[in-house]
DSSP file (Angstrom, degrees, kcal/mol; ACC not computed):
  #  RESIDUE AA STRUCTURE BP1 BP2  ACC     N-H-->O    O-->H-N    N-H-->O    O-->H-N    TCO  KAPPA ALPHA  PHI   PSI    X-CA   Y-CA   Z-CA
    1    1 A X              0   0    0      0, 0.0     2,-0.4     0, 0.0     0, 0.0   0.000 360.0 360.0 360.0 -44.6  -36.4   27.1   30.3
    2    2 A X        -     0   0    0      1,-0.1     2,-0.1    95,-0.0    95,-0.0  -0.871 360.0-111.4-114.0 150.2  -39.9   28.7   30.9
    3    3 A X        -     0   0    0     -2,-0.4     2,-0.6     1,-0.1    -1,-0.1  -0.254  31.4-121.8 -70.9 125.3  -39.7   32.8   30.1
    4    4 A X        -     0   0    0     -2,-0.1     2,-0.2     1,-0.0     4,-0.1  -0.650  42.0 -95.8 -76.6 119.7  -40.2   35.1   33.5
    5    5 A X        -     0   0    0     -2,-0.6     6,-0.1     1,-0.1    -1,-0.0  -0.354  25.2-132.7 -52.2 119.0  -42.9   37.1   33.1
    6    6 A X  S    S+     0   0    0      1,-0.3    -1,-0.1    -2,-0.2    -2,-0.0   0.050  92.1  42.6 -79.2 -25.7  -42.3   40.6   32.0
    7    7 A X    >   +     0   0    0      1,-0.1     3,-1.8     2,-0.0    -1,-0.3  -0.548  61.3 178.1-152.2  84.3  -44.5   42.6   34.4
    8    8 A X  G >   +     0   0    0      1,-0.2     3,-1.0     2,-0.2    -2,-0.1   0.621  69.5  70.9 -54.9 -19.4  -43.9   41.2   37.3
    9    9 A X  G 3  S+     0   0    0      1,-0.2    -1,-0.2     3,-0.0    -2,-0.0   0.614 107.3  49.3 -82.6   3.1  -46.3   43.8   39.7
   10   10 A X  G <  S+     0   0    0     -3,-1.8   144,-1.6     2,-0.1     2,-0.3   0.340  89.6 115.2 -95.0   9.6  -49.5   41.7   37.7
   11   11 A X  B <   -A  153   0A   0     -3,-1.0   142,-0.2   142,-0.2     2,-0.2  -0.713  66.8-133.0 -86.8 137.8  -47.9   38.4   38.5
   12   12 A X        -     0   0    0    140,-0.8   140,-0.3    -2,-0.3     2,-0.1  -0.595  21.0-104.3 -63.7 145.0  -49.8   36.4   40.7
   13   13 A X    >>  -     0   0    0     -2,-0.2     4,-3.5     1,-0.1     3,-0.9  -0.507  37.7-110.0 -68.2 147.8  -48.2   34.4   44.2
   14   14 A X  H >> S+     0   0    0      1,-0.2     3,-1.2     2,-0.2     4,-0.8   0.937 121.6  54.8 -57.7 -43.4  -47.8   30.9   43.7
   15   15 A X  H >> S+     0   0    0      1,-0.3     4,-5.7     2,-0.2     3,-1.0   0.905 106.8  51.5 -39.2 -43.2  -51.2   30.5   46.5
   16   16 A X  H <> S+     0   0    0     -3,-0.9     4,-2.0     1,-0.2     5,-0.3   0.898 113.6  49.3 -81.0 -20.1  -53.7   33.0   44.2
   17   17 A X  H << S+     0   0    0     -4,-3.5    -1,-0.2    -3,-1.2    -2,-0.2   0.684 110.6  45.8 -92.9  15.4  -52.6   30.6   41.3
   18   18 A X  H << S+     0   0    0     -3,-1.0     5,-0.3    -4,-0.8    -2,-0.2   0.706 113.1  49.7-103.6 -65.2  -53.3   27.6   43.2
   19   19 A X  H  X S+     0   0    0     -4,-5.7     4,-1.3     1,-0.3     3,-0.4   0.827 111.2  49.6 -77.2  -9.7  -56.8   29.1   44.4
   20   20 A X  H  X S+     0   0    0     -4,-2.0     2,-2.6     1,-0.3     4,-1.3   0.901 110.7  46.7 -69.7 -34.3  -57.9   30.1   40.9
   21   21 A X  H  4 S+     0   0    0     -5,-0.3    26,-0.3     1,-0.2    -1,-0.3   0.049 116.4  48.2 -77.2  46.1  -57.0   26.7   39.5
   22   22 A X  H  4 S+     0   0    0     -2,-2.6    -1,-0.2    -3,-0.4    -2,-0.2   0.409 119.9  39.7-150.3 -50.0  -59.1   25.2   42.8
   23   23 A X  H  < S+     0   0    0     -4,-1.3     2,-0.4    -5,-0.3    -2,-0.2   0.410  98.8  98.1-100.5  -1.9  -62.1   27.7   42.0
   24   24 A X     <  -     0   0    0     -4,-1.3    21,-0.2     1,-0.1    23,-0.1  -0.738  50.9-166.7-109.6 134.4  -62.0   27.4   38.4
   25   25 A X        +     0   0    0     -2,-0.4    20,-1.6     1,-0.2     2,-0.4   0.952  65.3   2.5 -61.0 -64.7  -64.4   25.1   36.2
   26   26 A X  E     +G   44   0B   0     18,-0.2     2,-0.2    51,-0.1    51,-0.2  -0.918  61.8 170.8-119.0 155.1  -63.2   24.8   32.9
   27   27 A X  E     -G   43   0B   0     16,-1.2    16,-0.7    -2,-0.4     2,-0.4  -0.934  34.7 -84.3-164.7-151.3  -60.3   26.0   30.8
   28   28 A X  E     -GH  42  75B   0     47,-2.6    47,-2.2    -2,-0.2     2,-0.5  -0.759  34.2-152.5-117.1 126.3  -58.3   25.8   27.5
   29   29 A X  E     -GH  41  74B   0     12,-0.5    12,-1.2    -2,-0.4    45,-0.3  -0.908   3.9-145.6-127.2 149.8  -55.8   23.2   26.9
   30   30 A X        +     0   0    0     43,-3.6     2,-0.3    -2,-0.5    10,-0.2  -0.019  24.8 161.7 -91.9 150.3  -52.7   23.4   24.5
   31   31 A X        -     0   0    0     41,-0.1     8,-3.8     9,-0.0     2,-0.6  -0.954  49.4-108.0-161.4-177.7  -51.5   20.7   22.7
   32   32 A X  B     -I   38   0C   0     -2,-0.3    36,-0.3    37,-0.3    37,-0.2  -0.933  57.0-176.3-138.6 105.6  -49.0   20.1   19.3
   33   33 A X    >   -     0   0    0     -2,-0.6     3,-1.3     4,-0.6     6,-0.1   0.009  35.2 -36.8 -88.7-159.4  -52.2   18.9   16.7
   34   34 A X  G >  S+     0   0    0      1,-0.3     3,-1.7     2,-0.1    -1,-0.3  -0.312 125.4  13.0 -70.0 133.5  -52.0   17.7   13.2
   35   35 A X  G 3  S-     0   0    0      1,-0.2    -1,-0.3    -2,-0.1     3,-0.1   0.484 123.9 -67.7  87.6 -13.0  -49.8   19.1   11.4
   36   36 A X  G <  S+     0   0    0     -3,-1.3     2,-0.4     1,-0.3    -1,-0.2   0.743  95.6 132.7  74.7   7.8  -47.7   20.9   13.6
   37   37 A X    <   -     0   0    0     -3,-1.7    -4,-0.6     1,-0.1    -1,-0.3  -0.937  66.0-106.1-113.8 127.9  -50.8   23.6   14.4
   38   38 A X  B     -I   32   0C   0     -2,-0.4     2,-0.5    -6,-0.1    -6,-0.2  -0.005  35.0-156.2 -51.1 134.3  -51.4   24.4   18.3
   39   39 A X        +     0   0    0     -8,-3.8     2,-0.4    -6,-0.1    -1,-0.1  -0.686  18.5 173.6-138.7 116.8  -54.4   22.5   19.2
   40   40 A X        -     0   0    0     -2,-0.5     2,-0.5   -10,-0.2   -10,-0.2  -0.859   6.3-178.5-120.4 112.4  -55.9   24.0   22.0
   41   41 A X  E     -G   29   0B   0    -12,-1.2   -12,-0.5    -2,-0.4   -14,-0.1  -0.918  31.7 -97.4-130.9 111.5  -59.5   22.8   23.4
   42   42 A X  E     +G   28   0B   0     -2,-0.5     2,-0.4   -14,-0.2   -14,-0.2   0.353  48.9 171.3 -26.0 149.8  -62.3   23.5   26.2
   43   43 A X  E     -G   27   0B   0    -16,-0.7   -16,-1.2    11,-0.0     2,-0.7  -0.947  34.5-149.7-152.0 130.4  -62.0   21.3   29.1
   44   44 A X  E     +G   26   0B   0     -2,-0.4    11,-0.5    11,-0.2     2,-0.3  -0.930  39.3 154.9-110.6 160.2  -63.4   20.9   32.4
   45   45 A X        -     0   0    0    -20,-1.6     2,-0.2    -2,-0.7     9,-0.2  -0.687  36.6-115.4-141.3-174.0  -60.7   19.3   34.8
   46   46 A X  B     -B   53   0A   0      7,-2.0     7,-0.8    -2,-0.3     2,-0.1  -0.841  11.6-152.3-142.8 123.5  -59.8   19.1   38.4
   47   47 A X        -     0   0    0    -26,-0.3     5,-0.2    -2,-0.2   -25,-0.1  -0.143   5.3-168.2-103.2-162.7  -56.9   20.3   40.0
   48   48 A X        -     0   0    0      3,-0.1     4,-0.1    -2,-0.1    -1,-0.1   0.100  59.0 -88.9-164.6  -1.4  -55.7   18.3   43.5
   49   49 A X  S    S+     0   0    0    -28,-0.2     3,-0.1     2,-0.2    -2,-0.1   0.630 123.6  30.3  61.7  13.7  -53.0   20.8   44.7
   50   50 A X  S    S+     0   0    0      1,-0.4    97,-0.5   -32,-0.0     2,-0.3   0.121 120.0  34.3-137.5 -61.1  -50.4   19.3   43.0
   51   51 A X  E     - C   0 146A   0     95,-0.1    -1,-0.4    -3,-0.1     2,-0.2  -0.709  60.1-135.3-109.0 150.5  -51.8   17.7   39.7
   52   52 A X  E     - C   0 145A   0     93,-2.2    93,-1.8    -2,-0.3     2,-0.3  -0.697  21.8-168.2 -92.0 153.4  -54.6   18.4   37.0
   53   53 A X  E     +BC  46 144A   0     -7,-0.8    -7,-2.0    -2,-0.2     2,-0.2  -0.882   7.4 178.0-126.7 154.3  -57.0   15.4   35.7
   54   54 A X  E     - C   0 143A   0     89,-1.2    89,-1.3    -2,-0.3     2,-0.3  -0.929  21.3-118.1-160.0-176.8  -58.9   15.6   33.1
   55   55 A X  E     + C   0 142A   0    -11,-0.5     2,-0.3    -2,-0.2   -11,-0.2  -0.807  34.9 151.7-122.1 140.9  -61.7   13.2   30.9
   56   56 A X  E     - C   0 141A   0     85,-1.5    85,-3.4    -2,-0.3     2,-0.1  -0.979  43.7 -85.6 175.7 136.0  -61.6   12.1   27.3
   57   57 A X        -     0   0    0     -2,-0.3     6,-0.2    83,-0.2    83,-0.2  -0.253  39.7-105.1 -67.8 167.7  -62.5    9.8   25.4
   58   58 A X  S    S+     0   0    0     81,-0.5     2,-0.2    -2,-0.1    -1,-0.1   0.873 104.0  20.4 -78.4 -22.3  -60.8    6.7   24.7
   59   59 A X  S    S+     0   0    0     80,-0.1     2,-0.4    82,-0.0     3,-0.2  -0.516  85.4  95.0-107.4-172.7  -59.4    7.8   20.8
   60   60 A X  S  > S-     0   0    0     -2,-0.2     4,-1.2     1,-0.2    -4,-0.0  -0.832  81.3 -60.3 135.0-174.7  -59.1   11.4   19.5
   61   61 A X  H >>>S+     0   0    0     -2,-0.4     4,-2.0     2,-0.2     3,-1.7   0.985 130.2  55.3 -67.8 -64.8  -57.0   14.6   18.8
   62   62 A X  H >>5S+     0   0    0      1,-0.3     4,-2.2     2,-0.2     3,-0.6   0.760 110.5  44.4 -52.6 -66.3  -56.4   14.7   22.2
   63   63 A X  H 3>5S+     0   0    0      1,-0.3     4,-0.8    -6,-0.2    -1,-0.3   0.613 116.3  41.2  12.2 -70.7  -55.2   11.4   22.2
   64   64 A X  H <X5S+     0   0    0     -3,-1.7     4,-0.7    -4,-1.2     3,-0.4   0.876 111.5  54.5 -72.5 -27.4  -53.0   11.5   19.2
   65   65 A X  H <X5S+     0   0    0     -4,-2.0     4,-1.6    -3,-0.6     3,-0.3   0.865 109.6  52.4 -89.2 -28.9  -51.5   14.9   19.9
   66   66 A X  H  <<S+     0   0    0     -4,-2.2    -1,-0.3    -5,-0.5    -2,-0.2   0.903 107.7  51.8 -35.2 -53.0  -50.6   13.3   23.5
   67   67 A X  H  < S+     0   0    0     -4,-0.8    -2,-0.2    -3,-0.4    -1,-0.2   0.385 110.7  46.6 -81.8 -12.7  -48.9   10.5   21.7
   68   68 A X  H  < S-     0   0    0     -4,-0.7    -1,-0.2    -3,-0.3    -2,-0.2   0.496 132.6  -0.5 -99.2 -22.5  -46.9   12.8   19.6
   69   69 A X     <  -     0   0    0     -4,-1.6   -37,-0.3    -5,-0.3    -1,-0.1  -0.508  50.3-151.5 179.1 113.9  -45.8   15.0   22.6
   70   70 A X        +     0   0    0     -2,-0.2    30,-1.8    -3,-0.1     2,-0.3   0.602  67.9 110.0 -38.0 -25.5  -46.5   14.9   26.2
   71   71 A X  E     +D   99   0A   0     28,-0.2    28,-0.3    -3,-0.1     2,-0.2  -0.443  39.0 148.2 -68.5 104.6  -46.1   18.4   26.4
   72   72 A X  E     -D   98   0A   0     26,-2.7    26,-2.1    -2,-0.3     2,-0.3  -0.861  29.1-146.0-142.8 172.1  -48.8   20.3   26.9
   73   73 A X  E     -D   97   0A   0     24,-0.2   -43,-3.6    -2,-0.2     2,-0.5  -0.957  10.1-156.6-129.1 167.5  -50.2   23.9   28.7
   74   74 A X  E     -H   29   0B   0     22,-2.5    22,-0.4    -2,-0.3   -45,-0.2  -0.783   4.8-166.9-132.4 122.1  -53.2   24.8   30.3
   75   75 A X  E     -H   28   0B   0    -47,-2.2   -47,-2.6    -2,-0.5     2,-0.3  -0.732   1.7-173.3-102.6 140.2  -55.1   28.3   30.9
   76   76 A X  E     -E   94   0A   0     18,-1.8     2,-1.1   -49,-0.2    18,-0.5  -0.945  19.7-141.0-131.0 132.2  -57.6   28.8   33.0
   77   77 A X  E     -E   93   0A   0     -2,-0.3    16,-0.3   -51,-0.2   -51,-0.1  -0.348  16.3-173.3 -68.3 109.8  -59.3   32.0   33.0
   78   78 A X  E    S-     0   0A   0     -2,-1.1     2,-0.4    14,-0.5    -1,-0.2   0.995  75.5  -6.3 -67.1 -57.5  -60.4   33.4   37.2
   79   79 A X  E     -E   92   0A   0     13,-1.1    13,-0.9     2,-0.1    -1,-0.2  -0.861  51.5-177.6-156.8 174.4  -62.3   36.4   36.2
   80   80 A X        +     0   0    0     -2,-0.4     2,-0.7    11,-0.3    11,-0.1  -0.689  15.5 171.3-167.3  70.5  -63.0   38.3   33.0
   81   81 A X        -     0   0    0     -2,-0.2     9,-3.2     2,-0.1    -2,-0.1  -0.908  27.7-144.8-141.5 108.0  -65.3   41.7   33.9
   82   82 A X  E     -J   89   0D   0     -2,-0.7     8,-0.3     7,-0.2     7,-0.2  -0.104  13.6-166.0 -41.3 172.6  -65.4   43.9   30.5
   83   83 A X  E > > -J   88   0D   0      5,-0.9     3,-0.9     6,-0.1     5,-0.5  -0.608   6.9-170.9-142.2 108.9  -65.4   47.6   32.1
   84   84 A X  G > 5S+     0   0    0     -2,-0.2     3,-0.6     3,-0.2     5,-0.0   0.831  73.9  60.8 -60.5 -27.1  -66.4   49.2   28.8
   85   85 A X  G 3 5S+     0   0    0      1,-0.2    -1,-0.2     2,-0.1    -3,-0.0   0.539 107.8  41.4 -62.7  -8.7  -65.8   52.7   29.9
   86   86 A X  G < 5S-     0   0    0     -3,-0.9    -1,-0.2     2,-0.1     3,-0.2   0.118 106.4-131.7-132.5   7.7  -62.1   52.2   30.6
   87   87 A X  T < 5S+     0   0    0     -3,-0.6     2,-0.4     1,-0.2    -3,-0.2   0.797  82.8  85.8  44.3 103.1  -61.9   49.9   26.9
   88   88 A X  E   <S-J   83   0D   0     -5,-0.5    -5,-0.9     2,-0.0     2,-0.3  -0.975  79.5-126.4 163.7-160.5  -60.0   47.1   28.9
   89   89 A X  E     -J   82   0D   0     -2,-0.4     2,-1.2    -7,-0.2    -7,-0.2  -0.960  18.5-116.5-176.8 154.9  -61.4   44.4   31.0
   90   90 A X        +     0   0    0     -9,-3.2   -10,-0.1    -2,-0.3    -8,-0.1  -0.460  55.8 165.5 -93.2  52.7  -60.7   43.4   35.0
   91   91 A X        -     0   0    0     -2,-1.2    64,-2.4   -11,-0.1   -11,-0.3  -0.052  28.0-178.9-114.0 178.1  -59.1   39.7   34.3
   92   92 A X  E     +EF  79 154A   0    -13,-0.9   -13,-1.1    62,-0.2   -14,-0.5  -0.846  17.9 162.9-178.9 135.9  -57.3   37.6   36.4
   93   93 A X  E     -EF  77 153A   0     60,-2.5    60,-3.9   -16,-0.3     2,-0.2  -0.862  26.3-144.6 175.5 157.6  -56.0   34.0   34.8
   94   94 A X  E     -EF  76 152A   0    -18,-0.5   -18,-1.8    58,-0.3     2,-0.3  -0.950  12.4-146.8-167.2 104.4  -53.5   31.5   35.6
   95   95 A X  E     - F   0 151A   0     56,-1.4    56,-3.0   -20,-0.2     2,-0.4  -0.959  12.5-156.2-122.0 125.7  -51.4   29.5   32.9
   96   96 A X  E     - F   0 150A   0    -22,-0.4   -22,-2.5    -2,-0.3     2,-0.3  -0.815   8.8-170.2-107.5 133.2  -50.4   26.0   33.5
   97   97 A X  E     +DF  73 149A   0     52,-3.0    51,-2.1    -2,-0.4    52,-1.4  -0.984  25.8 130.8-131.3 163.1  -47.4   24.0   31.9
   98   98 A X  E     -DF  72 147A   0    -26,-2.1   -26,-2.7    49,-0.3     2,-0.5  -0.722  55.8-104.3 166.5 163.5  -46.9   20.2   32.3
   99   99 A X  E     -DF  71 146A   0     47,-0.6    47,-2.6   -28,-0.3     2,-0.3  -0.920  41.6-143.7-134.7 140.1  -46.2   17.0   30.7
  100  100 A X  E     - F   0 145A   0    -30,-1.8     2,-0.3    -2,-0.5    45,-0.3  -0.852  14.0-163.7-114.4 143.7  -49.3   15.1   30.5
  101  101 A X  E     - F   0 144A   0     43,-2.9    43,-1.1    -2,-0.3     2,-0.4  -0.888  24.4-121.9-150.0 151.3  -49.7   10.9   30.9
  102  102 A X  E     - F   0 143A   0     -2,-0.3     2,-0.9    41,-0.2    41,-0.3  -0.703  34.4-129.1 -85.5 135.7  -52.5    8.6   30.1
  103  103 A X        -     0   0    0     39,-2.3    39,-0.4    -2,-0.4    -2,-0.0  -0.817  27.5-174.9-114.7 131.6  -53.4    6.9   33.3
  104  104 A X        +     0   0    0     -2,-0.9     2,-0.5    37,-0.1    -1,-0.1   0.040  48.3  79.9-116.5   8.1  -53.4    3.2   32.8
  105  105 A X     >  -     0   0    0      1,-0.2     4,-2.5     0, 0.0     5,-0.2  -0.937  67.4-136.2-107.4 142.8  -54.5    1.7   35.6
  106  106 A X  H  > S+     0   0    0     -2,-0.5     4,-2.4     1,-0.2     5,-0.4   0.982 100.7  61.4 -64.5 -58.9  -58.0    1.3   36.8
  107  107 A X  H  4 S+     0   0    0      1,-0.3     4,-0.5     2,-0.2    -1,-0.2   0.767 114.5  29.0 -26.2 -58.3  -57.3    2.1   40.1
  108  108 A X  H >> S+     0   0    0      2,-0.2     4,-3.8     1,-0.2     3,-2.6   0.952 112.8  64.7 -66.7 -43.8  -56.2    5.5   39.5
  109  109 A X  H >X S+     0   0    0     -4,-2.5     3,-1.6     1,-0.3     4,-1.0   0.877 106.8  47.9 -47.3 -65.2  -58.2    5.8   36.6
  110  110 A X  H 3X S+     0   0    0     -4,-2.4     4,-0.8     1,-0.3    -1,-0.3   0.366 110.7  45.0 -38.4 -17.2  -60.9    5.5   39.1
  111  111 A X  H <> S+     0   0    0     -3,-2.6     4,-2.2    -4,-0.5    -1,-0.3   0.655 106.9  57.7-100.5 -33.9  -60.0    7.7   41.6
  112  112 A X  H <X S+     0   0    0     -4,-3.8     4,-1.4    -3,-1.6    -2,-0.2   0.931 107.3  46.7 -92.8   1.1  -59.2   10.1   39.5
  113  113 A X  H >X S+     0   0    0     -4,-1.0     4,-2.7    -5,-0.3     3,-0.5   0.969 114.0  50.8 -64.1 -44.4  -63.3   10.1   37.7
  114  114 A X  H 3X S+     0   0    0     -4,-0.8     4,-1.3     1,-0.3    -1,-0.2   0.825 103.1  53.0 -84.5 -11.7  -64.8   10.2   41.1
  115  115 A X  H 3X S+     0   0    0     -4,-2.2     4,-1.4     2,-0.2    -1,-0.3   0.960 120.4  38.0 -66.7 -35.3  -62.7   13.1   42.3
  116  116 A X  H XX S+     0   0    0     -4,-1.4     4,-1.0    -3,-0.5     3,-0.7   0.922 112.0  56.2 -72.3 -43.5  -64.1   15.0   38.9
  117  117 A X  H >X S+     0   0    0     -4,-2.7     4,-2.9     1,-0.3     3,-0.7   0.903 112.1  47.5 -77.2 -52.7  -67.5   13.3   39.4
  118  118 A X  H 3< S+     0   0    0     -4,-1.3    -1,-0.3     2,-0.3    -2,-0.3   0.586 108.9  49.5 -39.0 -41.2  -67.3   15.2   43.0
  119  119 A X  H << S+     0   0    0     -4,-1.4     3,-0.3    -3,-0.7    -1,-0.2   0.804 113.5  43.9 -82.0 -34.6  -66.4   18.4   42.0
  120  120 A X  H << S+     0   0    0     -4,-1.0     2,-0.4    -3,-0.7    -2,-0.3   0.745 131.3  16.8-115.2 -36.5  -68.9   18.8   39.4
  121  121 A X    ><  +     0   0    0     -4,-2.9     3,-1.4    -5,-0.2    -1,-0.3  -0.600  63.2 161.6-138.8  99.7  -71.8   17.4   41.3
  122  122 A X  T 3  S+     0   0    0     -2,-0.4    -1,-0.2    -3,-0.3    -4,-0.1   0.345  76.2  61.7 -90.5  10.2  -71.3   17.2   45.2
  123  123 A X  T 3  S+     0   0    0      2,-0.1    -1,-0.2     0, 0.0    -5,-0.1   0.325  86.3 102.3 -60.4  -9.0  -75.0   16.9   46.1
  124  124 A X  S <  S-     0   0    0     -3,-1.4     2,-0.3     1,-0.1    -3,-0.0  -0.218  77.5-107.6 -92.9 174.2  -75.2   13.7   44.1
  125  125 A X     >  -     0   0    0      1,-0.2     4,-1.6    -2,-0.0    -1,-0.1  -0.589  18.3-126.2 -78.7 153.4  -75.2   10.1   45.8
  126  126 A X  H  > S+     0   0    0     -2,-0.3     4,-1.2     1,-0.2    -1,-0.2   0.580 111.3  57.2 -43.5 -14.5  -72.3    7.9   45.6
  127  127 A X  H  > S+     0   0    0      2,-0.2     4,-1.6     3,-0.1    -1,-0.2   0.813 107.2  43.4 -93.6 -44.7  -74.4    5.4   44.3
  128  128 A X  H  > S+     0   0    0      2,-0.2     4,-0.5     1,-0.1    -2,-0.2   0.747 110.6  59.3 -74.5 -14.9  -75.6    7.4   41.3
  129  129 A X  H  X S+     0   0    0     -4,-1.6     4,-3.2     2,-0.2     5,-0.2   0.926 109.2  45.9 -63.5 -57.0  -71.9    8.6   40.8
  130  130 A X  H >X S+     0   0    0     -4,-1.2     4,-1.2     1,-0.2     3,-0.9   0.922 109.1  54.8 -31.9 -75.9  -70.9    4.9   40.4
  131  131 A X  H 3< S+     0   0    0     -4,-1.6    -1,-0.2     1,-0.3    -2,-0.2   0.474 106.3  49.2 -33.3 -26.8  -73.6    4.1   38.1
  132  132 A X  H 3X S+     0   0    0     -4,-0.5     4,-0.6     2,-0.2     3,-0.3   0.785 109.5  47.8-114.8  -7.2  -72.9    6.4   35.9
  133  133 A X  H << S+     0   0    0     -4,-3.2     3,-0.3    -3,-0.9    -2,-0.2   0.769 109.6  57.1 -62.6 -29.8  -69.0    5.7   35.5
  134  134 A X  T  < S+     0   0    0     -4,-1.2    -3,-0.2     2,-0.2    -2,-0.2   0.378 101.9  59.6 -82.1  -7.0  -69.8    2.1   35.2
  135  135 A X  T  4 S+     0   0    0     -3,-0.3    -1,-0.2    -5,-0.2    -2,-0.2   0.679 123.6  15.4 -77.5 -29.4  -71.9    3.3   32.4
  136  136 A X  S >< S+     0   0    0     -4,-0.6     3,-0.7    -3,-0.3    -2,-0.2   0.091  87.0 108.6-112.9  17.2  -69.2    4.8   30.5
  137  137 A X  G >  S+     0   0    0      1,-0.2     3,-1.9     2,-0.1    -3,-0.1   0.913  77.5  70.5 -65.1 -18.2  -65.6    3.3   32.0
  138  138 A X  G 3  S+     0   0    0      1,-0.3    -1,-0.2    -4,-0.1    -4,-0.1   0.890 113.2  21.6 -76.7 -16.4  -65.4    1.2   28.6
  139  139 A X  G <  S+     0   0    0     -3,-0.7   -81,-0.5   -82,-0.1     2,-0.4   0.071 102.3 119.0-132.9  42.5  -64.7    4.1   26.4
  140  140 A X    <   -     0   0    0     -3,-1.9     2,-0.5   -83,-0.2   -83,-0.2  -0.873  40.7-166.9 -76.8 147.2  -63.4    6.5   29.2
  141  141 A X  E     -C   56   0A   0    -85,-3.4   -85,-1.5    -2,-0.4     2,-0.4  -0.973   6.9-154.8-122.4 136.6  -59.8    8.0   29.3
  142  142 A X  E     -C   55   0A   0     -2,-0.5   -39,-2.3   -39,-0.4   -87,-0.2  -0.913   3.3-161.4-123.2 113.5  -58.3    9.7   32.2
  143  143 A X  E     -CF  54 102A   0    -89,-1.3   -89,-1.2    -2,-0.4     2,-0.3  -0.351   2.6-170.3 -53.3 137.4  -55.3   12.6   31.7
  144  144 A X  E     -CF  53 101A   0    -43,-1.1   -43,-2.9   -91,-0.2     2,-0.4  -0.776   9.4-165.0-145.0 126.8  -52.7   13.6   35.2
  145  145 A X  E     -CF  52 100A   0    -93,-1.8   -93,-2.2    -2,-0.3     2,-0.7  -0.999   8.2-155.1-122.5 120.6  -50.6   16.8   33.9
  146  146 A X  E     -CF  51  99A   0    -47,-2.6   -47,-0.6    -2,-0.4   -95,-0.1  -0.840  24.2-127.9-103.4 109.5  -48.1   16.7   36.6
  147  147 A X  E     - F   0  98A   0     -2,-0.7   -49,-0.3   -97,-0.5     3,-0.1  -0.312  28.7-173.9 -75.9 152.8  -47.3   20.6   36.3
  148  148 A X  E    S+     0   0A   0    -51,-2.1   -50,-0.2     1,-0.3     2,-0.2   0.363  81.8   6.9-133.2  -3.5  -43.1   21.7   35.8
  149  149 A X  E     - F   0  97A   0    -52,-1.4   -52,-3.0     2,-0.0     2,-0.5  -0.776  67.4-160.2-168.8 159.7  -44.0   25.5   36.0
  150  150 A X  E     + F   0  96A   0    -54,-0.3     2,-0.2    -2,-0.2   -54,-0.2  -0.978  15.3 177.3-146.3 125.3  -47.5   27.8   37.0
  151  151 A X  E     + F   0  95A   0    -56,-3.0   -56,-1.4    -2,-0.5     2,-0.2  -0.876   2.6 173.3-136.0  93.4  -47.8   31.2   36.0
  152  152 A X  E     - F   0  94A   0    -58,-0.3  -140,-0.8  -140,-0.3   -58,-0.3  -0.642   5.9-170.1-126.5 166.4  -50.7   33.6   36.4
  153  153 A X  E     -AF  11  93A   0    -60,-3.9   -60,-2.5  -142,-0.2     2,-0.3  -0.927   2.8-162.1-143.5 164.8  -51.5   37.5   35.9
  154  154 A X  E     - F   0  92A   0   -144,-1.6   -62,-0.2    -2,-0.2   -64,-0.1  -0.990  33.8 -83.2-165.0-172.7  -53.9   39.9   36.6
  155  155 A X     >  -     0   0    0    -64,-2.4     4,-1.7    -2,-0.3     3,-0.3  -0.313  40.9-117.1 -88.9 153.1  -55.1   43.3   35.5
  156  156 A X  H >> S+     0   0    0      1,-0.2     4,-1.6     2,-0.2     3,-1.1   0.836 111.2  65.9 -43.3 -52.5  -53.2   46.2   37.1
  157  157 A X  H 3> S+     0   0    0      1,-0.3     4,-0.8     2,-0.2    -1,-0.2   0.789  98.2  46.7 -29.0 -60.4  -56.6   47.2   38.6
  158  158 A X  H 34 S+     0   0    0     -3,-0.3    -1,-0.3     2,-0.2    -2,-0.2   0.682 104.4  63.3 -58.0 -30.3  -57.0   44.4   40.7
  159  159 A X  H << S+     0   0    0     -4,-1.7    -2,-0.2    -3,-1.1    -3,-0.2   0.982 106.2  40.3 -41.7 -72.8  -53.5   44.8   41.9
  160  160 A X  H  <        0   0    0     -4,-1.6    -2,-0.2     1,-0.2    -1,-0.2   0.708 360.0 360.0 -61.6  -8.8  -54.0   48.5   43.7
  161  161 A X     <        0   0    0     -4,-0.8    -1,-0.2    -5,-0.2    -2,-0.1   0.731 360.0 360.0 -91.3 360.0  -57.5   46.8   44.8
């Protein structure tokens, strides 16, 4: 079903596409918009070693395009370093794809903001982490893309290194 990639000595092992999605902040994710045009949008997320979360509001694109097809991918880029002299650039990036679910329970819903809340600021207290999910759960939404294949590349350069 999903296409083997095509130059297989730039393929990442499934572990280096595990520890970019582990090390990476934000990244792009795909979805079937309006219309029948890809609609693809910045995100920051958290991956878990198995599954990605990510945070949304409670309507939206995101939302609808969900509700029209589960189906969704997600890229996140590892490293990106122009080298103008050699017109090419030193990348490294990691494409996720996955069927994506609203999660409808508090519980989880809850677990899965304060792992994100954690990731993004692990110096803060638990107490201010609370406070400020309990400031916005009424119009939060929480995303699990339980992934069905992970694919990553990187530039021939980084290969011989």
């Amino acid at each position: 079903m999903f296409r083997e990639m095509r130059r297989k000595k730039q393929q990442l092992s499934r572990e280096a596409c595990r520890r970019v999605l582990a090390r990476g902040t934000s990244g792009v994710l795909a979805l079937s918009g309006d219309g029948g045009y890809p609609y693809a949008v910045p995100i920051s997320y958290l991956y878990d070693g198995s599954k990605l979360y990510f945070h949304c509001a409670r309507e939206g694109h995101k939302l609808d395009a969900i509700a029209r097809s589960p189906k969704a991918s997600f890229c996140v880029i590892g490293q990106d370093q122009v080298v103008p002299s050699e017109y090419t650039s030193y990348y490294r990036s990691v494409i996720v794809f996955g069927q994506i679910r609203i999660l409808s329970g508090d519980g989880e819903k809850r677990d899965a903001i304060e792992r994100l809340g954690i990731k993004y600021a692990p110096e803060d207290s638990s107490e201010n982490l609370r406070d400020m999910i309990g400031r916005y759960w009424d119009s939060l939404c929480m995303l699990e893309m339980t992934p069905e294949h992970i694919t990553g590349k990187e530039a021939l350069e980084l290969v011989k290194a």
